[in-house]
C-alpha positions, 0 to 999 in steps of 0.5 A: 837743615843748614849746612852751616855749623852751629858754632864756629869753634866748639871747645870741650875741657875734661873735667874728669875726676878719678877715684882710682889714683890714675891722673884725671884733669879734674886734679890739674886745674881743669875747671879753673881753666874751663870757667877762665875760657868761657869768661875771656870768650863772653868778654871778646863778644865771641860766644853763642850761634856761630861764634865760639862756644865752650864745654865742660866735658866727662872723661875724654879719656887722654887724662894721662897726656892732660889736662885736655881739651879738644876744639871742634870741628877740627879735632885739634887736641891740647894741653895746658898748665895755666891760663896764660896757656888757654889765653894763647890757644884763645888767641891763636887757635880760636880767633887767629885759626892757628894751631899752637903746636908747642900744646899740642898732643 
């Protein structure tokens, strides 16, 4: 077994959806930035083995802070309003390797 990781960056957007009344992802937006993330990533020529690879997720449990995502393997938490937002942690974070702090929970 390699040492290496499968991929590079792994993305995991909550797309929870609540039935309680509690704040859930699924309600802010989530899926829409979810499918705008997997499409910029497929554009860039960035996904698949060992490059960038983006999820959808069940409850991440942080619904309140969200919506969310998380990037792998550092455990760096975001989150956004629209997809000028998922653009730059893109830009920033997954091909720049900077951590967009203003996002960050």
């Amino acid at each position: 077994m390699s040492n290496e990781l499968y991929y590079q960056k792994h993305v995991f957007f909550c797309l929870n959806q609540r039935e309680d009344g509690r704040p859930c992802c699924a309600e802010r937006g989530a899926q829409t930035a979810q499918e705008h993330a997997k499409r910029r990533i497929k554009q860039l020529d960035m996904n698949g083995q060992g490059k960038i690879r983006i999820n959808k997720a069940g409850c991440l449990d942080r619904c309140e802070e969200g919506p969310c995502l998380v990037v792998y393997p550092e455990g760096t938490w975001y989150t956004y309003v629209d997809t000028h937002d998922i653009d730059e942690i893109i830009d920033e974070h997954l091909l720049g390797g900077k951590i967009v702090e203003r996002l960050k929970i």
